[in-house]
C-alpha positions in Angstrom: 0.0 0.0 0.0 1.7 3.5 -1.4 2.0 6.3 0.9 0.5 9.6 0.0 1.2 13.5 0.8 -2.3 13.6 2.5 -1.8 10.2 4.6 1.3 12.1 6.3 -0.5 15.2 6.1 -3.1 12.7 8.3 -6.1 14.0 5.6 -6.0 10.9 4.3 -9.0 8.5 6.3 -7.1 5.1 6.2 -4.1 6.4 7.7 -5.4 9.7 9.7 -6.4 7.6 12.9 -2.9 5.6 13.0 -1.2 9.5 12.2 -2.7 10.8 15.1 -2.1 8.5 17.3 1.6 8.5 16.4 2.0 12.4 16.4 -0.1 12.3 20.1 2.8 10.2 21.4 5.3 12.1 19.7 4.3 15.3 21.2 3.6 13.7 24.4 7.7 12.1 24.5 8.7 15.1 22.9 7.0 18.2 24.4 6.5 21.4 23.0 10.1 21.4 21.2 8.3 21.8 17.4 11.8 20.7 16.3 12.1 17.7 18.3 8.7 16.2 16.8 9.7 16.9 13.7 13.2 15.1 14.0 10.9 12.0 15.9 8.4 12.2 12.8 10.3 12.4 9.5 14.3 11.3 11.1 15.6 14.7 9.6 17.6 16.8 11.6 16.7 20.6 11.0 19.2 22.8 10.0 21.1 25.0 13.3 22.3 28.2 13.2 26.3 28.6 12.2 28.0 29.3 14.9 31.4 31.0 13.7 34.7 30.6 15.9 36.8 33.7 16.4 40.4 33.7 17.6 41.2 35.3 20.7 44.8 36.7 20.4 46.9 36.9 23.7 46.8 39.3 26.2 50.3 41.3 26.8 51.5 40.5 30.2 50.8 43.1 32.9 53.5 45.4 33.5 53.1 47.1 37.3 53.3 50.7 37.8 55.7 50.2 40.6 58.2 48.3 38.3 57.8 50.6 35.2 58.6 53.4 37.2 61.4 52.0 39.0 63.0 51.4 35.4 62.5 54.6 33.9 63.7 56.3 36.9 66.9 54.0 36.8 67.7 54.7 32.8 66.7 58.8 33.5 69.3 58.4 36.4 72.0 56.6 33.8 71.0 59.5 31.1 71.8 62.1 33.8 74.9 60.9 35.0 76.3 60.2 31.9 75.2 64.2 30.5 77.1 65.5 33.8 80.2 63.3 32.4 80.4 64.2 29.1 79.7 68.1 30.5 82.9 68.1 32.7 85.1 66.1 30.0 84.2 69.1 28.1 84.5 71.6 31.1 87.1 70.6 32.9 87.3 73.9 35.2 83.9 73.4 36.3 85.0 70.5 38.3 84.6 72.1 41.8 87.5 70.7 44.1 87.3 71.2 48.4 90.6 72.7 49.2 91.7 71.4 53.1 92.4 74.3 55.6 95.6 75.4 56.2 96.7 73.4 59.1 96.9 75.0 62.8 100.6 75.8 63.0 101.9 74.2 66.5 103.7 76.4 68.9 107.4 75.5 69.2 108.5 73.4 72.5 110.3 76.1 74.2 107.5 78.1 74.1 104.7 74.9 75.4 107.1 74.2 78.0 107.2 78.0 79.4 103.3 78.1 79.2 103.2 75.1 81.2 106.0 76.5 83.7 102.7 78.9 84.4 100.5 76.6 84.7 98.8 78.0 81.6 96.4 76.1 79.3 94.0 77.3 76.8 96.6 77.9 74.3 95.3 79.5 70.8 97.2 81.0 68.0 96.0 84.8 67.5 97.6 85.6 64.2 100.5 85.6 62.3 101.9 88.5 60.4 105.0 89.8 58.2 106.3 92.9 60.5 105.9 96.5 58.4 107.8 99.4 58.8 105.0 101.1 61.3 105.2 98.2 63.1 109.0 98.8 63.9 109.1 102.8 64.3 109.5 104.3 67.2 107.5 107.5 66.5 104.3 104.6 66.0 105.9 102.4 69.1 102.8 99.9 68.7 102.2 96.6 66.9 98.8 96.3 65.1 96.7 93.7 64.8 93.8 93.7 62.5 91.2 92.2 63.6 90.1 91.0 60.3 94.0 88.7 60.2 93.0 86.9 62.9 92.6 83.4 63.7 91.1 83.3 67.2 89.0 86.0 69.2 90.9 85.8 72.4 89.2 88.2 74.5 86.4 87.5 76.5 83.2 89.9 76.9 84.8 91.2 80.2 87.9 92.0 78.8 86.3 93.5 75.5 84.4 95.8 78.0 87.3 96.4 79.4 89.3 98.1 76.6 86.3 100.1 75.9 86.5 102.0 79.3 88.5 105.6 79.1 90.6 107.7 81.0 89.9 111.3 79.7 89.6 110.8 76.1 91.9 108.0 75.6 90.9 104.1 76.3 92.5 103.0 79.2 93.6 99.5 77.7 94.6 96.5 80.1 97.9 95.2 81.2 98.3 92.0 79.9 101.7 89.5 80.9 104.1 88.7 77.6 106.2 86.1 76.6 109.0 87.4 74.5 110.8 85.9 71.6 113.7 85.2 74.0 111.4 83.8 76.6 111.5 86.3 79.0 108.1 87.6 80.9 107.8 91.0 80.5 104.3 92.9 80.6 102.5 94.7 77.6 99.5 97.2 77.3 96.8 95.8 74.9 94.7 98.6 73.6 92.2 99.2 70.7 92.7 100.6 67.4 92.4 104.5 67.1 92.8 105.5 63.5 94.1 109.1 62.3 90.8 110.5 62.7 90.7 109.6 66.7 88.1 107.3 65.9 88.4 104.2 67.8 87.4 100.8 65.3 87.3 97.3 66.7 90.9 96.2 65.6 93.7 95.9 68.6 97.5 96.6 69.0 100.2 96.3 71.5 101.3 99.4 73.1 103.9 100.6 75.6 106.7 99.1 76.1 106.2 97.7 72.3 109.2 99.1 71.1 111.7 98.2 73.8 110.3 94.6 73.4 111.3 95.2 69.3 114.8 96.6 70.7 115.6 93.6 72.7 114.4 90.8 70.5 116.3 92.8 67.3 112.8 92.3 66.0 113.1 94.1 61.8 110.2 94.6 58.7 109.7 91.9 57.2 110.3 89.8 60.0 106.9 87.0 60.7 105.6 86.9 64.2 102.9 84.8 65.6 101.3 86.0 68.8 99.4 83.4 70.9 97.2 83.8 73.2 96.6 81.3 76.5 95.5 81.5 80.1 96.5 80.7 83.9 93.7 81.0 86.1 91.2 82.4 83.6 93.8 85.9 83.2 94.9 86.5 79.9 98.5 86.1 78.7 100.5 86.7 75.3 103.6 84.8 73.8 105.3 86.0 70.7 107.2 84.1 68.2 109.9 85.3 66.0 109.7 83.0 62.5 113.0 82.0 61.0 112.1 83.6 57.7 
């Protein structure tokens, strides 16, 4: 018996009650899926959508700020470094050098010993200075010393109040004990500077008897002194030094 359109169609009477049936227990197994009952019906598998495959490509690896940072700040640290090279290859007077102070002369044995015949500590070197012509004449009879040559500010605020103080128009000074080039203890006045217009400036000198002291220590221009500076029981002494020039 041949098949027709209308007997799968389920029009046809012979095979519409058999159909039925069949598509009833279809629907039933299959559910509502329309596909599903048509694939259990006819064995043809409907057509499905295309799916198309893309490819992905690779993610770059994560770089952390911290780490990037670090790098760039190390190569702009090699780029800097090596532009200051090159600049003071090219420069080479820029090149700033640190030039170590002068040491502290020592004072000579003879001299330490004498100071510590007096019990004297504190020792400090006041300055040193090539003797002029004014230094040495008798019509000045003082040595100078400018305050701006010197190494050590040797007075204390007493004592600076002290050479301030006058008798009559004149400051008064202080007496202050001297050891002499030939290491005898003599005693000197220690006065400030007065300048040819009577003005008195904060620069010092040693006064009377200045010129007997040159006198007996055949002191000439152009002769170096040092004069030190130390102390036994807090009162001020000098010692000065004749330089083998």
């Amino acid at each position: 018996m041949a098949i027709t359109l209308e007997d799968l169609r389920g029009d046809s009477p012979a095979m519409c009650g058999d159909f039925n049936k069949i598509r009833e227990d279809v629907i039933r197994d299959a559910g509502e899926d329309p596909n599903e009952v048509w694939r259990m019906l006819t064995g043809i598998i409907p057509p499905k959508k295309r799916v198309v495959w893309g490819i992905i490509p690779p993610k770059k690896p994560l770089v952390l700020g911290t780490k990037k940072s670090g790098n760039i700040n190390k190569n702009q640290e090699k780029q800097e470094k090596s532009r200051k090279t090159k600049k003071q290859m090219k420069n080479p007077t820029e090149i700033k050098q640190e030039v170590p102070d002068r040491p502290l002369p020592c004072i000579p044995t003879e001299f330490k010993d004498k100071i510590m015949g007096l019990q004297g500590s504190d020792i400090n070197l006041v300055i040193q200075k090539e003797l002029t012509s004014t230094d040495t004449n008798a019509s000045q009879a003082r040595l100078s010393i400018p305050r701006g040559q010197m190494r050590y500010d040797f007075l204390s605020r007493e004592e600076q109040v002290s050479l301030d103080e006058k008798e009559g128009t004149h400051c008064k000074g202080m007496e202050v004990p001297l050891i002499e080039p030939s290491l005898q203890v003599s005693t000197i006045f220690l006065k400030k500077w007065k300048n040819s217009n009577r003005v008195i400036n904060k620069n010092y000198m040693l006064s009377k008897p200045w010129i007997k002291v040159t006198k007996r220590n055949q002191l000439k221009p152009s002769n170096t002194i040092q004069l030190w500076s130390f102390r036994v029981d807090q009162k001020l002494h000098l010692a000065l030094i004749k330089l083998e020039n």
